[in-house]
N, CA, C and O atoms as a DFTB+ gen file, in Angstrom:
284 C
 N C O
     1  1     -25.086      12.088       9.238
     2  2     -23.967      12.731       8.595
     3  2     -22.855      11.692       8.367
     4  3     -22.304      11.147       9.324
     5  1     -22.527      11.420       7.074
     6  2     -21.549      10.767       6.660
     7  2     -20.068      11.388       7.364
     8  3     -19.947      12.613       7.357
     9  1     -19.068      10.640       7.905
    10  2     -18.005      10.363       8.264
    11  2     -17.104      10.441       7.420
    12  3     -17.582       9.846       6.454
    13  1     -16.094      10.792       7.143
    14  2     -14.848      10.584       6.261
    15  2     -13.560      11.076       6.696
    16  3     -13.284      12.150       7.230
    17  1     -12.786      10.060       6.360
    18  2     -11.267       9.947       7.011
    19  2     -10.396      10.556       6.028
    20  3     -10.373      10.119       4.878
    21  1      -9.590      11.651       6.437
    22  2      -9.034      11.454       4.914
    23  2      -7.301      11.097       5.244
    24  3      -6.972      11.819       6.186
    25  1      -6.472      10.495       4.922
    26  2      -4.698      10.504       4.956
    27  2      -4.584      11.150       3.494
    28  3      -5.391      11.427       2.606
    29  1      -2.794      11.291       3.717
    30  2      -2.209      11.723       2.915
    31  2      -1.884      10.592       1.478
    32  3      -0.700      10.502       1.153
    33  1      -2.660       9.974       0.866
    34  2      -2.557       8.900       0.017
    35  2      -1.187       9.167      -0.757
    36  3      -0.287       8.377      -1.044
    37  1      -1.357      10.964      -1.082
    38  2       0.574      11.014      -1.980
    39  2       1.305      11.140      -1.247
    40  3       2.263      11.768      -1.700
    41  1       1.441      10.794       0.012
    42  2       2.714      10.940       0.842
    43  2       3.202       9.434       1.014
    44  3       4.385       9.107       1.113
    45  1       2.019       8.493       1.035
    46  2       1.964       7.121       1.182
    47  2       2.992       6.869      -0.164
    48  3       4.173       6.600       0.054
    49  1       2.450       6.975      -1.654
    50  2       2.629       6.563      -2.378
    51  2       3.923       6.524      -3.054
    52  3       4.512       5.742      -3.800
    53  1       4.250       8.198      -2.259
    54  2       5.862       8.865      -2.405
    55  2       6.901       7.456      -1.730
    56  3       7.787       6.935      -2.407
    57  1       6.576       7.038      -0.367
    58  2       7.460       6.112       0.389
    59  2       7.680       4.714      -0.063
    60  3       8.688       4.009      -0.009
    61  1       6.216       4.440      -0.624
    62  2       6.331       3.356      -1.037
    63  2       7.526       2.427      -2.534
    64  3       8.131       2.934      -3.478
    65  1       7.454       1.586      -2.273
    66  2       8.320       0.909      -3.676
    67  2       7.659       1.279      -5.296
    68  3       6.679       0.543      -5.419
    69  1       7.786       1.915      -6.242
    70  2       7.736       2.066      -7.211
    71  2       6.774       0.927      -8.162
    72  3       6.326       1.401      -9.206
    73  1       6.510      -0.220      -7.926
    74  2       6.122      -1.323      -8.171
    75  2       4.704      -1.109      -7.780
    76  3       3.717      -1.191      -8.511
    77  1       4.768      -0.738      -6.139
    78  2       3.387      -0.693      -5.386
    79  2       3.033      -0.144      -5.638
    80  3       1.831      -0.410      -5.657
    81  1       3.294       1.038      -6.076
    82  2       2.527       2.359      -6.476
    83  2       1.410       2.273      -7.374
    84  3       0.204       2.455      -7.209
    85  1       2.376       1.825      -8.746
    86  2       1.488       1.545      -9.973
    87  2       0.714       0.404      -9.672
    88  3      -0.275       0.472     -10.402
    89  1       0.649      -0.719      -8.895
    90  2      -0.386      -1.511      -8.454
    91  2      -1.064      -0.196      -8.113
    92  3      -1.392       0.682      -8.911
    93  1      -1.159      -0.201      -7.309
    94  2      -2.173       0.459      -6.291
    95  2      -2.714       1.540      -7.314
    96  3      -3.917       1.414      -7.545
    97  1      -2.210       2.361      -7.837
    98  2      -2.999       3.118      -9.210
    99  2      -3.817       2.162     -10.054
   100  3      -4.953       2.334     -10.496
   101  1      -3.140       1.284     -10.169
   102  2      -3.988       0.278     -11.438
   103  2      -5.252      -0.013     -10.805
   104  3      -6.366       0.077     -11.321
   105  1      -4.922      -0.416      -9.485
   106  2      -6.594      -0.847      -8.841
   107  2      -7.608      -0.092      -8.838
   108  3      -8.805      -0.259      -9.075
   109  1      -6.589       1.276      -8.357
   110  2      -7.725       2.451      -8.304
   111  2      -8.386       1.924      -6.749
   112  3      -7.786       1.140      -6.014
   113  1      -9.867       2.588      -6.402
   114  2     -10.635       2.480      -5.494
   115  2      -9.720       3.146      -4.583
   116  3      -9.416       2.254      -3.791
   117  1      -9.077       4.260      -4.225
   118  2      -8.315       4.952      -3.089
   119  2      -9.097       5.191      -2.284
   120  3      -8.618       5.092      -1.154
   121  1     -10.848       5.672      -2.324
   122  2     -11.536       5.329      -1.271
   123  2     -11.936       4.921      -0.397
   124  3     -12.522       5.229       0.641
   125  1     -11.399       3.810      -1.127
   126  2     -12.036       2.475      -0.260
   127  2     -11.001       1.762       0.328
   128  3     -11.301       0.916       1.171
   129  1      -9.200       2.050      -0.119
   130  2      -7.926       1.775       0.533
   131  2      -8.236       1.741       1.902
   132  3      -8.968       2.655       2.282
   133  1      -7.870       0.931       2.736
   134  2      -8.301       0.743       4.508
   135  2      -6.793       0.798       5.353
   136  3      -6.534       1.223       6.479
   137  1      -5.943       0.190       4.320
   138  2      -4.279      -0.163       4.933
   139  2      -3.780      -0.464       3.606
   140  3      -4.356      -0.477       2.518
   141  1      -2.288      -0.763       4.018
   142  2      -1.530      -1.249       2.680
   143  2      -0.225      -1.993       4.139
   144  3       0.440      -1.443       5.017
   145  1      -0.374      -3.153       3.790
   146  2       0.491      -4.005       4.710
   147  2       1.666      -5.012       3.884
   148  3       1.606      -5.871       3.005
   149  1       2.920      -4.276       4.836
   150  2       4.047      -4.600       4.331
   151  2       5.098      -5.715       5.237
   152  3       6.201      -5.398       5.682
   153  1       4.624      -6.713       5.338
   154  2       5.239      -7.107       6.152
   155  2       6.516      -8.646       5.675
   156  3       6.336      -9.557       4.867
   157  1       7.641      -8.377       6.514
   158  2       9.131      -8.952       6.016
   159  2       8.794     -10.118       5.709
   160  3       8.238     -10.789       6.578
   161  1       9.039     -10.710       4.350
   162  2       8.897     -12.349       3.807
   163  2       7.877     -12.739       3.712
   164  3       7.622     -13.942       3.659
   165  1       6.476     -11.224       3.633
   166  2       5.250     -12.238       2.784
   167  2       5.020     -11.039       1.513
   168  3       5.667     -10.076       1.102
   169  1       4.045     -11.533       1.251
   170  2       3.471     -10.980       0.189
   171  2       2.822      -9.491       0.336
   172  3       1.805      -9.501       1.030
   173  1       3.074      -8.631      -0.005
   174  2       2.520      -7.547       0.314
   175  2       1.265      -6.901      -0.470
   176  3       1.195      -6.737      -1.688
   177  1       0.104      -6.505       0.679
   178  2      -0.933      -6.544       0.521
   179  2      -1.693      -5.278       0.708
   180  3      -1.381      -4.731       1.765
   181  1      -2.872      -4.442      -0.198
   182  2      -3.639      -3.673       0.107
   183  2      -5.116      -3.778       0.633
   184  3      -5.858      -3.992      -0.326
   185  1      -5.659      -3.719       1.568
   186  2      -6.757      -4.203       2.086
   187  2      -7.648      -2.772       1.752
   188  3      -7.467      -1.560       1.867
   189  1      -8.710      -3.680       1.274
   190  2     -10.364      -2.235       0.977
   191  2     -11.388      -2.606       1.443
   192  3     -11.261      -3.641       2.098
   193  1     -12.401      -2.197       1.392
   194  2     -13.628      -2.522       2.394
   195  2     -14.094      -3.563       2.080
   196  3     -14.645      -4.311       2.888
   197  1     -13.937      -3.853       0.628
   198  2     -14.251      -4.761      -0.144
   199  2     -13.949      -6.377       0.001
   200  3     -14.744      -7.309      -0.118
   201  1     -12.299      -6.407       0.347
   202  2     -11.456      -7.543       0.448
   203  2     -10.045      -6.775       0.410
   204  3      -9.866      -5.562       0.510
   205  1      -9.031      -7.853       0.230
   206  2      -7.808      -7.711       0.067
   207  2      -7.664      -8.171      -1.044
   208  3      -8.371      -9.056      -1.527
   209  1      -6.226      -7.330      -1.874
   210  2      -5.599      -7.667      -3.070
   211  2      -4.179      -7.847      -2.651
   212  3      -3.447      -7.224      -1.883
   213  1      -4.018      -8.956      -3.443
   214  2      -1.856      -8.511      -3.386
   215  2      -1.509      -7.962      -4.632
   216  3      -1.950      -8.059      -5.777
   217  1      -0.143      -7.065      -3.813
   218  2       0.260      -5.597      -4.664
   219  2       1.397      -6.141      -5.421
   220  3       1.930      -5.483      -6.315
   221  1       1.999      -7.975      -4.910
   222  2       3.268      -8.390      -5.739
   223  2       2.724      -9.611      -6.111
   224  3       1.594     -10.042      -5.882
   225  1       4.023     -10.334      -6.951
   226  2       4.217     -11.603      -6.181
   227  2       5.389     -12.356      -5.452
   228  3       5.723     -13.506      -5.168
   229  1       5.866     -10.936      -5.294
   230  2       7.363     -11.105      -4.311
   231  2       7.076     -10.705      -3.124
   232  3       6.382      -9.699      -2.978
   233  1       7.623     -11.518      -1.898
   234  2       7.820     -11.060      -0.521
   235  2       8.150     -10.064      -0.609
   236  3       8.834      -9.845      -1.609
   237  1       7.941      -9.121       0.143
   238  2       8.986      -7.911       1.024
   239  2      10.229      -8.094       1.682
   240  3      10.460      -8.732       2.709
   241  1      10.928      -7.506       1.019
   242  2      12.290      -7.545       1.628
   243  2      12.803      -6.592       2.659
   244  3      12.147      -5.563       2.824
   245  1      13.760      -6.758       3.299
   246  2      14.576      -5.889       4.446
   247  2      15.176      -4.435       3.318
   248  3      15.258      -3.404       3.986
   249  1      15.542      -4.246       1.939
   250  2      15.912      -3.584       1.772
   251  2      14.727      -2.655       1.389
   252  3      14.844      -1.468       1.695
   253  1      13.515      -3.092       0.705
   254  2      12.267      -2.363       0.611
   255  2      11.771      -1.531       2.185
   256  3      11.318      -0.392       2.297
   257  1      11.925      -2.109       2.809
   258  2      11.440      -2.117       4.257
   259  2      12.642      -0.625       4.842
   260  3      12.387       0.548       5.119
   261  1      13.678      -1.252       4.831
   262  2      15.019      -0.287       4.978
   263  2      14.676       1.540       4.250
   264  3      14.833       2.613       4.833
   265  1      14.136       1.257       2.694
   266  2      13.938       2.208       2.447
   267  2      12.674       3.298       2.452
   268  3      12.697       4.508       2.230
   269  1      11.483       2.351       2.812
   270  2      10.544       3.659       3.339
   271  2      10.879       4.137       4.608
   272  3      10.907       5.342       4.860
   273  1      11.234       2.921       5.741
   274  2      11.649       4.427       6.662
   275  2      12.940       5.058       6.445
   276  3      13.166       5.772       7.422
   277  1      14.104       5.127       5.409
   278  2      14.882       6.151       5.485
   279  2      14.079       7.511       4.677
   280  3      14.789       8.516       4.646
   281  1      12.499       7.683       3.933
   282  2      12.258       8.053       3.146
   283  2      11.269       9.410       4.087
   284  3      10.668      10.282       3.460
């Protein structure tokens, strides 16, 4: 019996930066989404079973960061 995880992918997508979003639509494969890692002064990244993609080519900032958790 196959396994399946499911999260809230539109709750994710709601918090996230506006930018990431439409990456992350453009890629498509939400299936196969594993994480989406945001971390201060690098590049921010979506990891799939597949590999990793980057979602910019701007670091993450303190004010991006600031605003998913006020969200």
């Amino acid at each position: 019996m196959e396994r399946r995880i499911t999260d809230d992918i539109h709750e994710l997508k709601r918090v996230l930066p506006s930018h990431l979003t439409v990456k992350l639509e453009t890629i498509g494969s939400i299936d196969d989404l594993l994480e989406v890692v945001l971390d201060l002064g690098r590049i921010p990244t979506a990891r799939y079973i597949s590999g990793e993609v980057e979602l910019s080519d701007h670091e993450v900032t303190r004010a991006e960061l600031d605003a998913i958790v006020d969200s």
